[in-house]
OpenMM code with the backbone's topology and positions (N, CA, C; nanometers):
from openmm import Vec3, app, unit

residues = "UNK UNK UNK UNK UNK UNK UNK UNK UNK UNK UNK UNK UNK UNK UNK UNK UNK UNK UNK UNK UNK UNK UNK UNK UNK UNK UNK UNK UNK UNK UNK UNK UNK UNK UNK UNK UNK UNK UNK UNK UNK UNK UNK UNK UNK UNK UNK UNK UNK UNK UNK UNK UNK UNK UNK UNK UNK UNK UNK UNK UNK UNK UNK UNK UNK UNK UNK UNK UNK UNK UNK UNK UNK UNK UNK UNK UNK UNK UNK UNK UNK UNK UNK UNK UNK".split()
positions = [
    Vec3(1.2818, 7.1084, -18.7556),
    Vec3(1.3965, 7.1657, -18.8215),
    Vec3(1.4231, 7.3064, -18.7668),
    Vec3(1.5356, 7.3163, -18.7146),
    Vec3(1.5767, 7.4367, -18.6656),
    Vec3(1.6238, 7.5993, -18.8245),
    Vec3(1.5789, 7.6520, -18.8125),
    Vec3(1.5991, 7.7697, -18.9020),
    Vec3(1.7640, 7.8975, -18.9118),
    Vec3(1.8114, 7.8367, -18.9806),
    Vec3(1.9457, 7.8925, -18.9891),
    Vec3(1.8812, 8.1033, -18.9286),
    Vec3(1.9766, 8.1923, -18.9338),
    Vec3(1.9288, 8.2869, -18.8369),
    Vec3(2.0265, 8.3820, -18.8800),
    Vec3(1.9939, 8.5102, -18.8963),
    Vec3(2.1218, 8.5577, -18.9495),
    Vec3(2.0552, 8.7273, -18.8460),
    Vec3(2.1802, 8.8218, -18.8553),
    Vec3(2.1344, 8.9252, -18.8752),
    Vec3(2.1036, 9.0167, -18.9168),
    Vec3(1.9951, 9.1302, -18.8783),
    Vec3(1.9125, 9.1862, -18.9842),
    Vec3(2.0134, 9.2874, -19.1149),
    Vec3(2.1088, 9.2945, -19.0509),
    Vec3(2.1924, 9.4313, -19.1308),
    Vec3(2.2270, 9.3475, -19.2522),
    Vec3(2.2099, 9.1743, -19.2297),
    Vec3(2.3025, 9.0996, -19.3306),
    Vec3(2.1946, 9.0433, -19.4219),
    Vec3(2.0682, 9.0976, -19.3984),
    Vec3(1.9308, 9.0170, -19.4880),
    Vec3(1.9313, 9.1281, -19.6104),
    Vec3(1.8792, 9.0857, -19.7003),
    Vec3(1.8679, 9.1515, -19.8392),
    Vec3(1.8034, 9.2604, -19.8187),
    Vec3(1.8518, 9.3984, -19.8912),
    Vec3(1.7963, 9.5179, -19.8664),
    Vec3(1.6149, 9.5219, -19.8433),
    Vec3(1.5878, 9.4382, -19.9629),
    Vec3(1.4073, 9.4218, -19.9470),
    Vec3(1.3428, 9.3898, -19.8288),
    Vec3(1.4463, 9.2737, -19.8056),
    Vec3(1.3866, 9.1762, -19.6653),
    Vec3(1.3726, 9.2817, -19.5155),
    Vec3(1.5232, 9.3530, -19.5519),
    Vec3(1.5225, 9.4974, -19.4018),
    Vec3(1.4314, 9.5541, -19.3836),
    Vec3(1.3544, 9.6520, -19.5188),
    Vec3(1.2249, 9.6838, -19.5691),
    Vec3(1.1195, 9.6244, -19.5207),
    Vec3(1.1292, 9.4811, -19.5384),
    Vec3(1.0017, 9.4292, -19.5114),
    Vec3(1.0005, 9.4160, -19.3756),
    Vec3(1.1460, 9.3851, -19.2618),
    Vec3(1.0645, 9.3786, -19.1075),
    Vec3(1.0662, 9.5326, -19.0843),
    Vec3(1.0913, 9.6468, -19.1179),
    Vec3(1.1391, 9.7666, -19.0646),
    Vec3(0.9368, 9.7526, -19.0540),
    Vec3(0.9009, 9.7339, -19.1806),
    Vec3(0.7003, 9.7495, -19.1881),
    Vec3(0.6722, 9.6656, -19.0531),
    Vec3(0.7355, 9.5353, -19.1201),
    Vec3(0.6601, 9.4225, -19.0199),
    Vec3(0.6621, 9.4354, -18.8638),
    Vec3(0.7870, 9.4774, -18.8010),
    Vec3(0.8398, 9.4997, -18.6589),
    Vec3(0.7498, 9.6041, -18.5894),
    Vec3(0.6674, 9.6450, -18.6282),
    Vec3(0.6171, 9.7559, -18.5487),
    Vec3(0.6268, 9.7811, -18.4132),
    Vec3(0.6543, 9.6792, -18.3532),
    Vec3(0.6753, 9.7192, -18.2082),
    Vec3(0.8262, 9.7328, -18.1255),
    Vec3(0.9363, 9.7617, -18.2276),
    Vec3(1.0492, 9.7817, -18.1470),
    Vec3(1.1007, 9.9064, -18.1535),
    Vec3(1.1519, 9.9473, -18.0302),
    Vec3(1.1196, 10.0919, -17.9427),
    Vec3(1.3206, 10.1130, -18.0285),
    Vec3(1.2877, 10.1741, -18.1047),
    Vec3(1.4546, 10.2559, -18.1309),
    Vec3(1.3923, 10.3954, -18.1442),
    Vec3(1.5251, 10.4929, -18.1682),
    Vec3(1.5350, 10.6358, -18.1798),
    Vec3(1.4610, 10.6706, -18.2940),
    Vec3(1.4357, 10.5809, -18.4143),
    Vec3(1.3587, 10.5999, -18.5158),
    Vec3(1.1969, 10.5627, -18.5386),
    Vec3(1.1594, 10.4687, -18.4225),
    Vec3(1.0498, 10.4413, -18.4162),
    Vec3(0.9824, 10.3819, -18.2554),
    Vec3(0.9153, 10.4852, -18.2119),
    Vec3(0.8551, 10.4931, -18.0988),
    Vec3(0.7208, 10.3988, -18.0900),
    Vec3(0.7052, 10.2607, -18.0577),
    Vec3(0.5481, 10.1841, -18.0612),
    Vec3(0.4484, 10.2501, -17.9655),
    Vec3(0.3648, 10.2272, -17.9613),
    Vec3(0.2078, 10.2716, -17.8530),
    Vec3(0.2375, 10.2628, -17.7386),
    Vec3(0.3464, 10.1649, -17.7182),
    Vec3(0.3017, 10.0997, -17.5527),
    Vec3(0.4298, 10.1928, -17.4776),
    Vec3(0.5565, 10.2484, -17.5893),
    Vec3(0.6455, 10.3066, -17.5076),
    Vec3(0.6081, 10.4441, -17.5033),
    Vec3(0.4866, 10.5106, -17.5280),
    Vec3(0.5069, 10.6443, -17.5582),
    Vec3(0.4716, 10.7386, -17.4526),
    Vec3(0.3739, 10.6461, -17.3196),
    Vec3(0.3364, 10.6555, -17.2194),
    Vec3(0.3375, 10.6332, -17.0432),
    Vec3(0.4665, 10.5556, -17.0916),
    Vec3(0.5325, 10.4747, -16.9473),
    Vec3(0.6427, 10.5184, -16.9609),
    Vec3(0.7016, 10.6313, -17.0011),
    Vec3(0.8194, 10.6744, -16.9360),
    Vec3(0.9693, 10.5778, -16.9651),
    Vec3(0.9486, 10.4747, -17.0728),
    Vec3(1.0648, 10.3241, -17.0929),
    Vec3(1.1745, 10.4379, -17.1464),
    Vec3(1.2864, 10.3795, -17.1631),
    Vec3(1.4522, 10.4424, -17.2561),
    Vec3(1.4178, 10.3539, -17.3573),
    Vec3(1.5089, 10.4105, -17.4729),
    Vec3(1.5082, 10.3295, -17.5743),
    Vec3(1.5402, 10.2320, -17.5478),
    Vec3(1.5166, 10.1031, -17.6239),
    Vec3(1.6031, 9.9767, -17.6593),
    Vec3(1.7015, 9.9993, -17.7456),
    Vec3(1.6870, 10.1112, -17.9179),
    Vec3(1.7950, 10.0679, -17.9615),
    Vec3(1.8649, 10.2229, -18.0447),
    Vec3(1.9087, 10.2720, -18.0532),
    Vec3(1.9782, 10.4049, -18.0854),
    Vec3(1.8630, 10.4295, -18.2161),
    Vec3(1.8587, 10.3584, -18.2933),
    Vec3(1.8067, 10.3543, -18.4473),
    Vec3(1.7485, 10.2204, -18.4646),
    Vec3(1.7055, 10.2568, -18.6482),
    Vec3(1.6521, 10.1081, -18.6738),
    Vec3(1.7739, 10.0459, -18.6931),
    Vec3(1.9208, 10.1224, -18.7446),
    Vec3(1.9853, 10.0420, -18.7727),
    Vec3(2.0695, 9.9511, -18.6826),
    Vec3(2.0985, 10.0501, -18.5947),
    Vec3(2.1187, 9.9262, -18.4500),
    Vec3(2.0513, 9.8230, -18.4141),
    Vec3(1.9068, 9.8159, -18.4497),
    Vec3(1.7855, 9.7715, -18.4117),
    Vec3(1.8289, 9.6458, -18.5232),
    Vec3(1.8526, 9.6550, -18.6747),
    Vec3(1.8688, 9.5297, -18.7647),
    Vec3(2.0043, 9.4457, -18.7122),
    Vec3(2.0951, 9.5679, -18.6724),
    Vec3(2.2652, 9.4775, -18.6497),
    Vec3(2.2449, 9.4176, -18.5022),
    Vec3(2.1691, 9.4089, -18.4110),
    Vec3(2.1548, 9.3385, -18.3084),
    Vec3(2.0288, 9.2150, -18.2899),
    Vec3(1.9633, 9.1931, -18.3866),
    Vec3(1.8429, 9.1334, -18.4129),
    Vec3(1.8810, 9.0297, -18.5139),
    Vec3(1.8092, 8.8967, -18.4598),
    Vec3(1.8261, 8.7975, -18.5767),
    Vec3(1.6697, 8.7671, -18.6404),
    Vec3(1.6839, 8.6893, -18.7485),
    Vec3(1.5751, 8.6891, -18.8221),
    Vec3(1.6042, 8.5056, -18.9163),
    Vec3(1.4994, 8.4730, -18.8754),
    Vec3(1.5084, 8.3323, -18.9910),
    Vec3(1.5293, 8.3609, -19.1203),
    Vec3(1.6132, 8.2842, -19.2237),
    Vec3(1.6599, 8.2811, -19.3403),
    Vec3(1.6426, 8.1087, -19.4266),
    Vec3(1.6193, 8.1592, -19.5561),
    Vec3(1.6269, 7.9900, -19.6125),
    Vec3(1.7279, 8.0082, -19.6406),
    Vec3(1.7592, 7.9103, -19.7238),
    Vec3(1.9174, 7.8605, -19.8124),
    Vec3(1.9656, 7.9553, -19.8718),
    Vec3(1.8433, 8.0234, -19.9554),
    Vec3(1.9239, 8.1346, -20.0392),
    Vec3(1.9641, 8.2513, -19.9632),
    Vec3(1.9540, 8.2315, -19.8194),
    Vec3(1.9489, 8.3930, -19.7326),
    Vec3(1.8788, 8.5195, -19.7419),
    Vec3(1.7413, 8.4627, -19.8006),
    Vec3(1.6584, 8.5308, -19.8590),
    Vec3(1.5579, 8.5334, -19.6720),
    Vec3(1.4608, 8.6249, -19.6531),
    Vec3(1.3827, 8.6463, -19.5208),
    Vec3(1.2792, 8.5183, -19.5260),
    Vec3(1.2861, 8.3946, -19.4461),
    Vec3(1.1959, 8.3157, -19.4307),
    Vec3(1.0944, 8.3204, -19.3612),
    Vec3(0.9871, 8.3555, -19.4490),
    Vec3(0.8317, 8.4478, -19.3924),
    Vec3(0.7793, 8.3391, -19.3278),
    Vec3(0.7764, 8.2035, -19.3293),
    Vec3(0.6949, 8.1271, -19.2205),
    Vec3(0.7546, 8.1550, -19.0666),
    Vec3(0.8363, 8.2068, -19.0387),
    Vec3(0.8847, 8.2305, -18.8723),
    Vec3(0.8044, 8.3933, -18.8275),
    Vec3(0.7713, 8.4104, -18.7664),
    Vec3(0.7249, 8.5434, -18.7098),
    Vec3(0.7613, 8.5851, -18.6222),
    Vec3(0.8740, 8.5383, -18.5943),
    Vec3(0.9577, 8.6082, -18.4652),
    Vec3(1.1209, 8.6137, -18.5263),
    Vec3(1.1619, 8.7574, -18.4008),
    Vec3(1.2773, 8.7803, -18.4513),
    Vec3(1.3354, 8.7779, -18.3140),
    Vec3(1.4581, 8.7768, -18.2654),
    Vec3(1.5337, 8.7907, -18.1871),
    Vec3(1.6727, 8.8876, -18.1591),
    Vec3(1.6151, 8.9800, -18.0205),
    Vec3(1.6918, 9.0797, -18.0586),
    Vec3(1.7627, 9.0971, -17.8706),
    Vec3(1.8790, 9.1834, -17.8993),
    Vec3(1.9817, 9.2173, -17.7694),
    Vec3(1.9475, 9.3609, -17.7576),
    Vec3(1.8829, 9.4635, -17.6838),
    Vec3(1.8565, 9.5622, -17.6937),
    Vec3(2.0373, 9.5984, -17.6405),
    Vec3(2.0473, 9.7177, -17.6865),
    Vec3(2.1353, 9.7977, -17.6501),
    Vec3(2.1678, 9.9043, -17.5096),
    Vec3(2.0481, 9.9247, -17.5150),
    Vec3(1.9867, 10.0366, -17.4223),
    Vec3(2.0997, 10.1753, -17.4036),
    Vec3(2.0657, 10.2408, -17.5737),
    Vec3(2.1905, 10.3546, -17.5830),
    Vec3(2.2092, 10.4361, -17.4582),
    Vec3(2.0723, 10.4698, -17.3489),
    Vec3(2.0306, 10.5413, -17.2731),
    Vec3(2.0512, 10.4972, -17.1200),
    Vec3(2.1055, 10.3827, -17.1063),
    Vec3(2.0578, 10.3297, -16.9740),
    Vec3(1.9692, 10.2216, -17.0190),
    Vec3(1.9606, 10.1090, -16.8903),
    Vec3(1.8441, 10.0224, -16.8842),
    Vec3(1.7613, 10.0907, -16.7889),
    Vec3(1.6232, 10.0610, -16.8752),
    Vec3(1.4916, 10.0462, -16.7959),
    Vec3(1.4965, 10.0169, -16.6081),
    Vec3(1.4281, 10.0679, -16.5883),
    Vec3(1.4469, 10.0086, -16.4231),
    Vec3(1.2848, 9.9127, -16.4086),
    Vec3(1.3700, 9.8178, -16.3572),
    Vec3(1.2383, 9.7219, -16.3585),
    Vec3(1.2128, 9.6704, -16.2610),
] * unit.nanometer
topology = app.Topology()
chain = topology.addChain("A")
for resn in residues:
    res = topology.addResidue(resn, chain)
    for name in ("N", "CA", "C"):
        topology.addAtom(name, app.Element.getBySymbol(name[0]), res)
């Protein structure tokens, strides 16, 4: 069964809360992870809130955050430029 998918700006205030904890590793203007703080990367996303309105997230019926998926899917922005890779 495929998992309906919404994005993060459109999940219930709690649910935002809960990946803003859970996400720890996505590189916006508001939150820097371990691995970008040392290699010199650009952001991926201006903020967290860019970071929820470009990111999808599994949802049940009620559009409530469906905690059995552990992945989210996201379009970085790259407010700064892309990375050179």
């Amino acid at each position: 069964m495929v998992a309906k998918r919404i994005k993060g700006n459109s999940l219930h205030p709690d649910d935002q809360r809960l990946v803003l904890r859970a996400f720890i590793y996505r590189f916006t203007g508001d939150n820097t992870p371990q691995w970008a703080r040392d290699g010199g990367y650009k952001v991926q996303f201006a903020d967290d809130s860019e970071w929820l309105a470009n990111t999808t997230f599994a949802v049940r019926t009620d559009g409530r955050l469906d905690r059995r998926y552990k992945r989210c899917e996201s379009s970085p922005t790259w407010p700064d430029g892309r990375a050179k890779g």
